[in-house]
Rosetta silent file (secondary structure, phi, psi, omega in degrees, C-alpha in Angstrom):
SEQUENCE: XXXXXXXXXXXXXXXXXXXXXXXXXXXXXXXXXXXXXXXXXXXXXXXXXXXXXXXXXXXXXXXXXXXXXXXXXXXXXXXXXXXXXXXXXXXXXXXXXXXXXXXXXXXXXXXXXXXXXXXXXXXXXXXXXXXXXXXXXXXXXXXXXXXXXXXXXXXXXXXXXXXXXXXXXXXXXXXXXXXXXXXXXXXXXXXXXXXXXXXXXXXXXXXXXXXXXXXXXXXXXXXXXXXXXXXXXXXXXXXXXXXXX
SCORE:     score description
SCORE:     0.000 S_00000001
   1 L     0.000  -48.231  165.990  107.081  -43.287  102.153 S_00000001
   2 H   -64.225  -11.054 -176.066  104.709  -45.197  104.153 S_00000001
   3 H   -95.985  -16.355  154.582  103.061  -42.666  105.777 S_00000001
   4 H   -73.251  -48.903 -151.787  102.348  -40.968  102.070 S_00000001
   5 H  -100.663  -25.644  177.119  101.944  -44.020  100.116 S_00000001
   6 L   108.325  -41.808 -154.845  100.647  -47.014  102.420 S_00000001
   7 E  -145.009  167.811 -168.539  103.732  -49.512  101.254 S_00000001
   8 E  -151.005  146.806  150.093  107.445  -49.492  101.174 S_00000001
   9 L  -112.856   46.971 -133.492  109.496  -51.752   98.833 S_00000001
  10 L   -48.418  172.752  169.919  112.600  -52.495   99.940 S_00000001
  11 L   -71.198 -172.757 -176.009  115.806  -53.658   97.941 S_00000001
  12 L   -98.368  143.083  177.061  117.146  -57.236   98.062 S_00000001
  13 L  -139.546  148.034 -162.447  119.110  -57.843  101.079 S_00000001
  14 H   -66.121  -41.093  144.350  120.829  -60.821  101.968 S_00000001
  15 H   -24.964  -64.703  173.145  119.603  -61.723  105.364 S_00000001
  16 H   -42.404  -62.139  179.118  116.611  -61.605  103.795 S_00000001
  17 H   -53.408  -40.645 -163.394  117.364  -64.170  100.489 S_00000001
  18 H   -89.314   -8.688  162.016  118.656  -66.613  102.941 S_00000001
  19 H   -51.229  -61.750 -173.255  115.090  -66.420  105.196 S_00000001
  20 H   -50.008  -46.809  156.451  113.523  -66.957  101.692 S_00000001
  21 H   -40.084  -74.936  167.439  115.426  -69.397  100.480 S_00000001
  22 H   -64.648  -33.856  162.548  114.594  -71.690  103.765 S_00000001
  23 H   -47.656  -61.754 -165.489  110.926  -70.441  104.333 S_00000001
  24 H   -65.783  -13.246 -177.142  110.603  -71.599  100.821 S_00000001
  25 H   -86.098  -27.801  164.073  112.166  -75.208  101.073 S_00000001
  26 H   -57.145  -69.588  172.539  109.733  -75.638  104.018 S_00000001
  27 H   -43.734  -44.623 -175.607  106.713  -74.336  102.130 S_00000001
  28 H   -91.555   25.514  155.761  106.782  -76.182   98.988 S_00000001
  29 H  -116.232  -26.472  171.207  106.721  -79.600  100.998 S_00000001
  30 H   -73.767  -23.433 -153.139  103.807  -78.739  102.975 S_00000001
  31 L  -101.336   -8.206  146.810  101.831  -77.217  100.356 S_00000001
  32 L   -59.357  -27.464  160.440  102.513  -80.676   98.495 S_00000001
  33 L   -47.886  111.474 -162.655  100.782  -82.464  100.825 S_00000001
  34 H   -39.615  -45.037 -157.985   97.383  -83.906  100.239 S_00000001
  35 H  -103.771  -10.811  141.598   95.419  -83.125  103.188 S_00000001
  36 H   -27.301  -89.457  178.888   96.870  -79.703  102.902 S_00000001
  37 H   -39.606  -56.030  161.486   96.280  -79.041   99.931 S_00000001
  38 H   -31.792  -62.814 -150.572   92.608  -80.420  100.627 S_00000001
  39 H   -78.628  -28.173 -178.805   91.953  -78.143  103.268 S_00000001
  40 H   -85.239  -20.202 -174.322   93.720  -74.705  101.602 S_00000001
  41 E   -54.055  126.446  174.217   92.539  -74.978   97.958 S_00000001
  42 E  -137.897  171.377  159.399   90.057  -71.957   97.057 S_00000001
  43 L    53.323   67.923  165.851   88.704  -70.539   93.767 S_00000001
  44 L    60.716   39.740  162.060   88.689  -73.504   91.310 S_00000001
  45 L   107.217  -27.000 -126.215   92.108  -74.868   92.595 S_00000001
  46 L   -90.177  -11.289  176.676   93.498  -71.737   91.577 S_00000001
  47 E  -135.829  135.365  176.059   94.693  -70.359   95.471 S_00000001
  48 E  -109.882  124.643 -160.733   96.388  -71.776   97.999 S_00000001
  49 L   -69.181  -66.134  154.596   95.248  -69.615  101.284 S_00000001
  50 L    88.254   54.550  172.147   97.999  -71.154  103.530 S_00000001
  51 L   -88.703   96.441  175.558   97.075  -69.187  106.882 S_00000001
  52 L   102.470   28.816  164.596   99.358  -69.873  109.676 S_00000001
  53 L   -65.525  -62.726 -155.634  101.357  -72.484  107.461 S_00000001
  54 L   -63.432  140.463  169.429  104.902  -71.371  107.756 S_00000001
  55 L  -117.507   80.464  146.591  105.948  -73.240  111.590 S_00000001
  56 L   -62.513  160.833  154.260  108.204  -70.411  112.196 S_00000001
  57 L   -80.944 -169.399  175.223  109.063  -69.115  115.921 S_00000001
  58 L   -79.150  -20.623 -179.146  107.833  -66.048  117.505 S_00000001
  59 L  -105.503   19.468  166.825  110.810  -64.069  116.165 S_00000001
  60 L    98.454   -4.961 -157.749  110.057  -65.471  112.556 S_00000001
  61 L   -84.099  152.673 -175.217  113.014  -67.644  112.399 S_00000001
  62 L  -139.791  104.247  171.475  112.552  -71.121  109.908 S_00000001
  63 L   100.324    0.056 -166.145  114.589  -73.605  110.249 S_00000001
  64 L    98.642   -9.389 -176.701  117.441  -71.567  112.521 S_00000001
  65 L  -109.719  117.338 -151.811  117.622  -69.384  109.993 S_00000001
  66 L   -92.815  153.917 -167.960  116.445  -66.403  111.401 S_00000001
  67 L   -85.844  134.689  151.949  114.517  -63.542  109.512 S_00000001
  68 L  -108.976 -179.829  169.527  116.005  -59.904  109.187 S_00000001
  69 L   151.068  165.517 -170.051  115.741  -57.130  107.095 S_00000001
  70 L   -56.599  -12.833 -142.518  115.506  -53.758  106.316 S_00000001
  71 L  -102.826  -10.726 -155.059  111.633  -53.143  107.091 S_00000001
  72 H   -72.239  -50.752  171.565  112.750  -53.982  111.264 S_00000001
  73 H   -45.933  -46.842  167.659  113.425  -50.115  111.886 S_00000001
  74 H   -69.425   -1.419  178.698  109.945  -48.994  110.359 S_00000001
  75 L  -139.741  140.562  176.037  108.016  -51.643  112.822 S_00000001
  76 L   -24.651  139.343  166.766  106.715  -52.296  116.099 S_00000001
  77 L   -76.284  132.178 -171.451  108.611  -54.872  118.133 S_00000001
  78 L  -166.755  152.196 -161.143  106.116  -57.172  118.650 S_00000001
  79 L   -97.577  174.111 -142.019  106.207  -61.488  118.502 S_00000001
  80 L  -109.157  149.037  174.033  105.556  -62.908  115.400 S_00000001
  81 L  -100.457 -150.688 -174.774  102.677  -65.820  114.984 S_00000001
  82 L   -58.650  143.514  162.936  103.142  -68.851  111.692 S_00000001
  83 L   -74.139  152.618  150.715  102.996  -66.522  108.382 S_00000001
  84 E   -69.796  145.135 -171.952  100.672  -67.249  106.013 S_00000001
  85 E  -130.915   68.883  159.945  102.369  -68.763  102.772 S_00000001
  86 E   -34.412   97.731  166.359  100.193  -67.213   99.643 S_00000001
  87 E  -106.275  144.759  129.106  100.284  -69.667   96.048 S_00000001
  88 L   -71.194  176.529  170.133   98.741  -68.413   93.417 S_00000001
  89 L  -159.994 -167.169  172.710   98.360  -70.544   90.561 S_00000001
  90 L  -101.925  143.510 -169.121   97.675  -70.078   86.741 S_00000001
  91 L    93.852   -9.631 -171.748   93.860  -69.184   85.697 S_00000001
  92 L   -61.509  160.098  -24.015   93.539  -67.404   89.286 S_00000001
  93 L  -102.514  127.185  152.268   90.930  -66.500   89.804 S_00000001
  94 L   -58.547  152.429  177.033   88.685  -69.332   89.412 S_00000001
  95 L  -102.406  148.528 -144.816   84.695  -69.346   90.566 S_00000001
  96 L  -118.609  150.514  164.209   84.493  -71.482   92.973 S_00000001
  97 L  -104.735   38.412 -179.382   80.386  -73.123   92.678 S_00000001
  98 L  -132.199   14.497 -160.646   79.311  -71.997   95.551 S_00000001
  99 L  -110.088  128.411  175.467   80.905  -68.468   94.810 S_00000001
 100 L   -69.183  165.219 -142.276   78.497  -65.878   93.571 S_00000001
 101 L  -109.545  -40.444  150.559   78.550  -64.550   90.215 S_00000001
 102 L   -40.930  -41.743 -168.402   79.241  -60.887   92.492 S_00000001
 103 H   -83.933  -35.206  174.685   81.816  -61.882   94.687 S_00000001
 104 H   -69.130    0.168 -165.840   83.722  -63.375   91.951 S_00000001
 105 H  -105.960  -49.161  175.607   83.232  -60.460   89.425 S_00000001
 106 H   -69.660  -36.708  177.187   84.812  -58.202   92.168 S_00000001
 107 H   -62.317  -25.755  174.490   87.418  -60.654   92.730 S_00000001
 108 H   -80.794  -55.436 -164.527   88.678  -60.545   89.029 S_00000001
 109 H   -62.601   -4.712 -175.530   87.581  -56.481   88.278 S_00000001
 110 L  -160.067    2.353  145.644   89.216  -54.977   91.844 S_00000001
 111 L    85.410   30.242  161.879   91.507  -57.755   92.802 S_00000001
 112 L    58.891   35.352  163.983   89.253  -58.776   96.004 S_00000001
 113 L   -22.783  157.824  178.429   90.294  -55.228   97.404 S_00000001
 114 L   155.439  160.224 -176.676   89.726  -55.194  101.568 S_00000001
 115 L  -105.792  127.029 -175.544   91.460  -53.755  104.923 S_00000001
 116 L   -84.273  148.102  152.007   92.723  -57.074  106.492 S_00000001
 117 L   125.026  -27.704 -169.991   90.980  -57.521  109.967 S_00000001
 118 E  -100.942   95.918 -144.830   87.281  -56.367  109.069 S_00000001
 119 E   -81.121  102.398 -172.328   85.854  -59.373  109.223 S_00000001
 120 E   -71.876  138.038  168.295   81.388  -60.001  107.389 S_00000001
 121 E  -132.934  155.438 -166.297   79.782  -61.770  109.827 S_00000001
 122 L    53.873 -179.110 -156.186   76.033  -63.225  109.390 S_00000001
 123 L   -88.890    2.099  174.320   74.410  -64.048  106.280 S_00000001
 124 L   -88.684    1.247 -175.376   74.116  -60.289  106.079 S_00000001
 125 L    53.061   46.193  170.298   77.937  -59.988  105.894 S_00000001
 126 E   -60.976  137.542  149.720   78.078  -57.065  108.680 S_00000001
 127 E   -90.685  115.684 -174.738   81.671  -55.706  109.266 S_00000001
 128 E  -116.215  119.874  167.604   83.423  -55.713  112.751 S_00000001
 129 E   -37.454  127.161  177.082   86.735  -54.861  113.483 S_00000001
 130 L  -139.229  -16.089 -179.831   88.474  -58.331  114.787 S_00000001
 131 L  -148.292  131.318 -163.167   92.003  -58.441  114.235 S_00000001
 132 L  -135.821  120.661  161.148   93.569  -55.642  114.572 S_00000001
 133 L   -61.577  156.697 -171.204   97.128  -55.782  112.689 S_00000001
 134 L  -118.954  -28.095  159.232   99.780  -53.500  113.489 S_00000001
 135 E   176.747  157.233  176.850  101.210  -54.086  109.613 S_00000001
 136 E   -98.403  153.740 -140.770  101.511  -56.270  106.782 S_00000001
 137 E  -140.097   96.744 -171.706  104.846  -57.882  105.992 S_00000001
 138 E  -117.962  115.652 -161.341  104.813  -59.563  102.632 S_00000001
 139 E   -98.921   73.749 -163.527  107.896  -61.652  102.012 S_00000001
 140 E   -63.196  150.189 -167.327  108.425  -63.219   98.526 S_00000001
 141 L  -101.125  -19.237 -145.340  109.072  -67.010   98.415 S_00000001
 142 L  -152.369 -172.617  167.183  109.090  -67.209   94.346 S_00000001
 143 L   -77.717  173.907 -176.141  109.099  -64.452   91.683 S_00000001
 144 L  -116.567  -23.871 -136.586  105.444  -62.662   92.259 S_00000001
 145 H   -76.735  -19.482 -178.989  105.317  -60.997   89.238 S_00000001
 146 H   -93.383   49.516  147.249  102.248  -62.778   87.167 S_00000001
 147 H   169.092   58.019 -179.524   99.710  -62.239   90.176 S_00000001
 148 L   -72.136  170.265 -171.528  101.613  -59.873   92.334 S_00000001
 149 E   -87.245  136.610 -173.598   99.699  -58.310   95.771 S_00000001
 150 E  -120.161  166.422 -170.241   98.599  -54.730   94.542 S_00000001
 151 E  -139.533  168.978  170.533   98.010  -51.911   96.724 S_00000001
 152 E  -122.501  110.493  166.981   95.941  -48.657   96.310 S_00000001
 153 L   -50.416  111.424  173.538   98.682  -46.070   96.863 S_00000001
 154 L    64.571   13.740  125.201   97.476  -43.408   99.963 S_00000001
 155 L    -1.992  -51.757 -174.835   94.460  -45.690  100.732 S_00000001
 156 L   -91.343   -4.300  170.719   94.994  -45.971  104.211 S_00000001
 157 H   -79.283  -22.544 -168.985   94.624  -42.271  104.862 S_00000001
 158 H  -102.538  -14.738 -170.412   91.123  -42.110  103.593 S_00000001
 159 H   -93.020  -60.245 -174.569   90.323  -45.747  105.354 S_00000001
 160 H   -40.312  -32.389 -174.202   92.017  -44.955  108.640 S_00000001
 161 H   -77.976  -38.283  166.529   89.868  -41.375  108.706 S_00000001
 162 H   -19.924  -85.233 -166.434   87.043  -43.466  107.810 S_00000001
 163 H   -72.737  -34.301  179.598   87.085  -46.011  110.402 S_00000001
 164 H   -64.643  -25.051  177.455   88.654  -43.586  113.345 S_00000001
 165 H   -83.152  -67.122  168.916   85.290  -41.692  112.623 S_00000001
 166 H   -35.725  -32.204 -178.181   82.718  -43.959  112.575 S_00000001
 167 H   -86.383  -33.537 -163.513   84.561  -45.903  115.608 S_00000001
 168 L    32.880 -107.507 -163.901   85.527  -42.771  118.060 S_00000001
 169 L   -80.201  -39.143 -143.741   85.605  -43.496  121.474 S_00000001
 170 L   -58.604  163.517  174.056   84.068  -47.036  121.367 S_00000001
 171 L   -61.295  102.975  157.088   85.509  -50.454  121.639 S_00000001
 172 L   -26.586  -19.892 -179.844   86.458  -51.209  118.107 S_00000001
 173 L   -99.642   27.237 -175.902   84.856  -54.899  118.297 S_00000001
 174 L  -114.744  -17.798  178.092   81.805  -53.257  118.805 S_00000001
 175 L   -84.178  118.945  152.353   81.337  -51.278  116.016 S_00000001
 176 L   -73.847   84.270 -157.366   79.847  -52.200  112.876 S_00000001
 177 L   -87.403   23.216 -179.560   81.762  -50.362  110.125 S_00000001
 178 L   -83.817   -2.587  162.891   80.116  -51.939  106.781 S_00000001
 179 L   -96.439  -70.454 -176.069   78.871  -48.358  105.374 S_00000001
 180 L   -22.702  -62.045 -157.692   81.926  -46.537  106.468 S_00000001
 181 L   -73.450  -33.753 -176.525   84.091  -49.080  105.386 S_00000001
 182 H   -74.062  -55.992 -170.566   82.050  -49.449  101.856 S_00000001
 183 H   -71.786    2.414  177.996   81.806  -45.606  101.285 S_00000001
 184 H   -90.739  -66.553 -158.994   85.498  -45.241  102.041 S_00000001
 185 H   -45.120  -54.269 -174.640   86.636  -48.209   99.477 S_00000001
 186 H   -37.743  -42.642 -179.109   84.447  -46.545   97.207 S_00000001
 187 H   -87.098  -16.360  174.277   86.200  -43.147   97.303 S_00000001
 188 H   -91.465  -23.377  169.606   89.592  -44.772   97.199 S_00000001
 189 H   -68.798   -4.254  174.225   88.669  -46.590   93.831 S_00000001
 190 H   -97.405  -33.742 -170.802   87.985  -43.380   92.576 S_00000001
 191 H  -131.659   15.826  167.171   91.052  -41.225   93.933 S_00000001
 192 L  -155.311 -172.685 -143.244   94.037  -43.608   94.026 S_00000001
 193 L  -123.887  140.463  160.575   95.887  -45.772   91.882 S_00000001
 194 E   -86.504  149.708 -155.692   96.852  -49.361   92.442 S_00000001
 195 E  -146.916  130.964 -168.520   99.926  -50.095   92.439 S_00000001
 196 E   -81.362  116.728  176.172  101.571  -53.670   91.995 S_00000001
 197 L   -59.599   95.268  170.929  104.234  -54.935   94.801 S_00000001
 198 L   -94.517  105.724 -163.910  106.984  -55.519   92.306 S_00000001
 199 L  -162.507  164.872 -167.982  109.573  -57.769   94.410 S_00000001
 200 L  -137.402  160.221  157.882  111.497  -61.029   93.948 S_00000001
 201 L   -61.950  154.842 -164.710  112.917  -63.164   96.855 S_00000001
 202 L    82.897  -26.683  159.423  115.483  -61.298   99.004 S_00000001
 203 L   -72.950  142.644  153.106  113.073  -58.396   98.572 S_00000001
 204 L  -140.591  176.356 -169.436  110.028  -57.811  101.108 S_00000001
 205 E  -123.185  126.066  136.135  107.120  -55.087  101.053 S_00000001
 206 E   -39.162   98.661  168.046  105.412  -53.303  103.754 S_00000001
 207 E  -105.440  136.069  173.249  101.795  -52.430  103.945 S_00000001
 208 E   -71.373  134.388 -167.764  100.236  -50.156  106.286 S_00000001
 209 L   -50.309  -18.399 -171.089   97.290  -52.043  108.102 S_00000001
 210 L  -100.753   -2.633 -163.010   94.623  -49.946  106.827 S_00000001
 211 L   -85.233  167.769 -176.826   95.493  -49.563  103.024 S_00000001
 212 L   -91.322  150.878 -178.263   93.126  -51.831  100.630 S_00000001
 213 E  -146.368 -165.234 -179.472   95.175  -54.083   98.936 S_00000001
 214 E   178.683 -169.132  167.077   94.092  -57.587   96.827 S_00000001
 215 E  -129.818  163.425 -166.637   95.884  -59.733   94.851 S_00000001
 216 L  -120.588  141.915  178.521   95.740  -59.202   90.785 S_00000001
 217 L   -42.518  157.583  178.039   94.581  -62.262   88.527 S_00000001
 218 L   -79.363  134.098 -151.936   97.261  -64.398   87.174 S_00000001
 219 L  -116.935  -57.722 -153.180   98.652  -62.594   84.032 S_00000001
 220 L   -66.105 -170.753 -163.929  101.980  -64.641   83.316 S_00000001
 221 L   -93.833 -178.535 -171.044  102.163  -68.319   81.039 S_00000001
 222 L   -95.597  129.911 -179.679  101.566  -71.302   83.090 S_00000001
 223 L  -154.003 -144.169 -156.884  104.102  -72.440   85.594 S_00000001
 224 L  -117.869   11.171  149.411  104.191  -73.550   89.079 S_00000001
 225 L    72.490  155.307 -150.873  102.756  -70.209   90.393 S_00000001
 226 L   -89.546  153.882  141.507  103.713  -67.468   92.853 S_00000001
 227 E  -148.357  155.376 -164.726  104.306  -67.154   96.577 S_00000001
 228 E  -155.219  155.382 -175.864  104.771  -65.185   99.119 S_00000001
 229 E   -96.267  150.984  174.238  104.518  -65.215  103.097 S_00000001
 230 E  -152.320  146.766  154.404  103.106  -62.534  104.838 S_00000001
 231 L   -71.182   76.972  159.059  103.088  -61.276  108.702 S_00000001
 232 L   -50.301    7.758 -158.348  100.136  -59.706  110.802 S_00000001
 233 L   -37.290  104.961 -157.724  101.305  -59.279  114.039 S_00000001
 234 L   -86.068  166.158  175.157   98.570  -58.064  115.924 S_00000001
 235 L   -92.425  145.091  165.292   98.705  -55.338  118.794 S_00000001
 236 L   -44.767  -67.575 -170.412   97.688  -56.359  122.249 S_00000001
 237 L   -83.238  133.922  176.116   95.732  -53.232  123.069 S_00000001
 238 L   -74.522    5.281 -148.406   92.636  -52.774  119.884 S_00000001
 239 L  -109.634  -23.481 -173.558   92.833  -49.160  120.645 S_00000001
 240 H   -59.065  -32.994 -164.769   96.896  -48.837  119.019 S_00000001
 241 H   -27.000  -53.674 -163.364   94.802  -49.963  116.005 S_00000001
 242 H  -108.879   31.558  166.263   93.550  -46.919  114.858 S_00000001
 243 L  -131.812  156.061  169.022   96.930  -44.445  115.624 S_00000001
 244 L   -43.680  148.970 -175.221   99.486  -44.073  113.108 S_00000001
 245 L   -87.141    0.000    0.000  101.564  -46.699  112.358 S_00000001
């Protein structure tokens, strides 16, 4: 399924729920914090970015209680750094007032679509390969469902040919891939469908590093808003980047 679709969804497994469970008793005291909060807040309050929040180990474990799960067969071994710990909030997404009336128009209409790792740099917002994930790991802390992480189903087939062409032999951090990378999203908003990670805690999702993914505005009534952790683990070598996953 991932190698058709981009994502996997797995069932709830227990191993998991009890990661979730502790991840999440961690998480919702840091992300209470003031000078947190200060520093994480984006888009009118309404997201908490939370990169490298979770103080996990290298094998993901929080608290002693260490994470399994079903998705461990389908992935690299490779050590793990802090997860990011994604809130949402109600009203996402807010404009921010330093946020353009563009970037925020894309962020509601296409869910801030993007390939994690391709980074704009300068004020001309060139793209460079810079981090180059080996897959994403998205772990719910809360229910997700009123701003779940969406995916564009077979995405990453059309990005990966994209980017393996335009890159070839060359050092990936060398390339500047903002046409490629534009005329690719462009052809996947046109030929594939997005499709919403529908998961609870005790559930996690898989994404293949290259599909575009986003998160979709907050839909549901006002509450205390979703989260979810997610995993990057990058490869060593830049060059695994760009081979099947």
């Amino acid at each position: 399924m991932m190698s058709r679709d981009g994502f996997v969804v797995f069932d709830h497994d227990p191993r998991t729920a009890r990661w979730a469970h502790a991840a999440h008793n961690v998480a919702a005291r840091l992300a209470t914090d003031p000078q947190v909060r200060a520093q994480n807040l984006r888009h009118g309050d309404t997201w908490f970015v939370g990169v490298d929040l979770l103080p996990n180990d290298r094998q993901g474990a929080v608290e002693n209680v260490p994470l399994a799960g079903p998705w461990q067969t389908d992935v690299p071994d490779l050590l793990l750094h802090p997860a990011q710990v994604s809130i949402v909030y109600p009203g996402y997404p807010a404009r921010d007032p330093d946020q353009s009336e563009a970037n925020h128009r894309y962020r509601v209409t296409r869910m801030a679509a993007h390939v994690d790792g391709l980074l704009p740099e300068g004020k001309d917002r060139r793209r460079f390969p810079r981090e180059f994930h080996a897959y994403i790991l998205g772990l719910p802390l809360k229910d997700v469902s009123a701003s779940p992480t969406v995916v564009w189903k077979g995405s990453h087939i059309i990005m990966q040919a994209a980017l393996a062409d335009v890159i070839g032999g060359r050092d990936p951090k060398t390339v500047d891939v903002t046409e490629a990378y534009h005329a690719a999203r462009r052809e996947v908003f046109e030929r594939c469908d997005a499709v919403p990670m529908a998961a609870r805690p005790g559930q996690a999702f898989l994404i293949h590093r290259m599909a575009l993914h986003g998160t979709a505005p907050w839909t549901g009534p006002p509450g205390a808003g979703r989260m979810i952790a997610f995993f990057r683990p990058e490869f060593a070598d830049p060059r695994d980047w760009l081979n099947d996953l």
